[in-house]
N, C-alpha and C positions, 0 to 999 in steps of 0.2 A: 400061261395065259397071256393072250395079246389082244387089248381093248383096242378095237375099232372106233367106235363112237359110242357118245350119245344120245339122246331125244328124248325130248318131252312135250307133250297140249295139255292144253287146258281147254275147254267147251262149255259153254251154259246148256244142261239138262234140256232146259225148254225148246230149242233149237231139235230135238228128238221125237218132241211128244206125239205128233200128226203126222209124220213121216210118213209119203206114199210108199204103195208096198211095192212099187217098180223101183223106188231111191232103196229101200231096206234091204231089196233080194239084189241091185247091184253094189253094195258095201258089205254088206256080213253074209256069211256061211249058213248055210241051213242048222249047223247046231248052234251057231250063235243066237239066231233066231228064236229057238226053243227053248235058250236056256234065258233068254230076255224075256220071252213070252209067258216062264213059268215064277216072271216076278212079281210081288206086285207095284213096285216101281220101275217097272218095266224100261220108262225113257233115262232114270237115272242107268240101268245097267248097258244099254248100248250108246249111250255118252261115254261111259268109260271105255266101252270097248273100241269105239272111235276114237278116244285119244290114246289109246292104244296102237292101233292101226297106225296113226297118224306119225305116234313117236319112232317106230321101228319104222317105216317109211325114210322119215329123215333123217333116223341114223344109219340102212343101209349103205351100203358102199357103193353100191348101181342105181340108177334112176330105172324109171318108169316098171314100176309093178302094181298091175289089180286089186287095191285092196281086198279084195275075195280072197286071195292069195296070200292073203296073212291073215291065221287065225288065232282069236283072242280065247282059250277056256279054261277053266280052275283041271288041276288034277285032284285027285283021289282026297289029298290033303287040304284042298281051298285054295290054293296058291292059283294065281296065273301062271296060265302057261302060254308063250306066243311058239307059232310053227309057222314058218316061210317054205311053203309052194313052188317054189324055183331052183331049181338046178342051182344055179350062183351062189345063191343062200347054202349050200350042202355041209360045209364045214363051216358054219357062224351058229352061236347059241347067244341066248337072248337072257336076260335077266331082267324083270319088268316089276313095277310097282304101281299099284291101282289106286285112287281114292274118290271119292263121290260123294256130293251132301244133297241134300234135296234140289239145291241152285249150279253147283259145279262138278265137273269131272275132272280129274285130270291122269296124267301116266307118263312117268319116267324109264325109259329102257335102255339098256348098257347093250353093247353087243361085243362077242370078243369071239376069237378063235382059240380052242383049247393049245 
């Protein structure tokens, strides 16, 4: 295994709550959407998953990608799981850590090449 980088935010919740829906459909994914939408702390779960976004951003090894293009969702087990939309990304895996209280988000993610 060979660590790339990498990244972490932090976000205050509230910065989420009233979010126009032209700013929400160009930051997250239509499942991200849904699965925000079936919280009931809804601005807590897409804070985290902006600091999500935000931390694999700054740990990739290339600039300028979509956050669209990186997507934050639990697998089968609850864990995060992040997936990078680019070609570039094809051989990088991601190891991410979520947390969020009523007032903050934040997320840590490793990226390495197997």
């Amino acid at each position: 295994m060979e660590i790339i980088n990498i990244g972490t935010d932090i976000e205050e919740v509230s910065r989420f709550k009233d979010l126009d829906t032209k700013v929400l459909n160009r930051l997250f994914t239509e499942e991200e959407l849904k699965y925000s939408d079936a919280k009931k702390n809804k601005a807590e779960h897409l804070a985290v998953r902006y600091c999500a976004k935000e931390a694999v951003y700054k740990a990739l090894p290339f600039d300028k990608i979509a956050f669209k293009k990186i997507q934050v969702l639990n697998d089968k087990s609850g864990a995060p799981k992040v997936t990078v939309k680019d070609k570039r990304a094809k051989d990088l895996c991601f190891k991410i850590s979520l947390s969020h209280t009523k007032n903050f988000a934040q997320a840590v993610v490793l990226v390495y090449k197997k």
